[in-house]
C-alpha positions in Angstrom: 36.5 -55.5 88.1 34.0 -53.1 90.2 35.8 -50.7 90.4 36.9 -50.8 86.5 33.1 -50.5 86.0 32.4 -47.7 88.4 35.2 -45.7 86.6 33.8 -46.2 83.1 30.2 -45.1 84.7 31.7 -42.1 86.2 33.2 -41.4 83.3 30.0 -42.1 80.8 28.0 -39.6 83.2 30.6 -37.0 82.4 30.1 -36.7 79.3 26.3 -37.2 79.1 26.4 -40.7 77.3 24.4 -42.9 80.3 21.5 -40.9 79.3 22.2 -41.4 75.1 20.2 -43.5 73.1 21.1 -47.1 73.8 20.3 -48.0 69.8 23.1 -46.2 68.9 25.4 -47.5 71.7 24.4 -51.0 70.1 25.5 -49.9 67.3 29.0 -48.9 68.6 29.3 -52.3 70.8 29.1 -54.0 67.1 31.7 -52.0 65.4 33.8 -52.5 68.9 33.2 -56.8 68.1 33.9 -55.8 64.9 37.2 -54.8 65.5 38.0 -58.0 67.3 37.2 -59.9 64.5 39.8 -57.7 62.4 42.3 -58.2 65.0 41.6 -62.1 65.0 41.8 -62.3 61.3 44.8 -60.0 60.9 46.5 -62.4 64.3 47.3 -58.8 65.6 47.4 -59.7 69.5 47.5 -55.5 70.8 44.4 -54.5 68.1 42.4 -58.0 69.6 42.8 -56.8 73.7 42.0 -53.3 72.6 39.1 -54.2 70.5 38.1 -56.7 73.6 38.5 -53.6 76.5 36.3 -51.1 74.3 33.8 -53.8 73.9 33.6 -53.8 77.9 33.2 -50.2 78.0 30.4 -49.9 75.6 29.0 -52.6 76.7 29.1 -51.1 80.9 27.7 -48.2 79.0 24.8 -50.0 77.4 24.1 -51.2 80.9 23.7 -47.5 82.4 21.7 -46.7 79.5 19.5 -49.6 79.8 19.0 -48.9 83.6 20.6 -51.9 84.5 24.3 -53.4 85.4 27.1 -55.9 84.4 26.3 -57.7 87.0 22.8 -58.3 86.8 23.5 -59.4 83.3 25.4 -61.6 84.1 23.6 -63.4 86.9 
């Protein structure tokens, strides 16, 4: 799982978005959720793991933002 998150951080800095604003990252973390919930009420298995692996990503990318990590927000 590290080094799933380092490449989603190396791949945020690329493209500028660790230093975005993280009130508009929230709001793509909900729409992310949001598409879980669709896949749950539709029982569409493929949209539900896609919905759930964007939600990690925006999520890791929240984290940069935020000057903090997975980890610590987890512990």
């Amino acid at each position: 799982m590290n080094e799933l998150i380092k490449k989603v951080q190396i791949w945020s800095a690329s493209k500028g978005l660790h230093e975005a604003q993280p009130e508009k990252q929230m709001l793509k973390v909900v729409e992310e959720i949001g598409e879980v919930a669709a896949g749950l009420a539709r029982g569409n298995h493929e949209a539900i793991k896609d919905g759930i692996g964007d939600s990690f990503v925006t999520l890791i990318i929240l984290c940069q933002q935020l000057r903090t990590t997975p980890e610590e927000c987890l512990g």
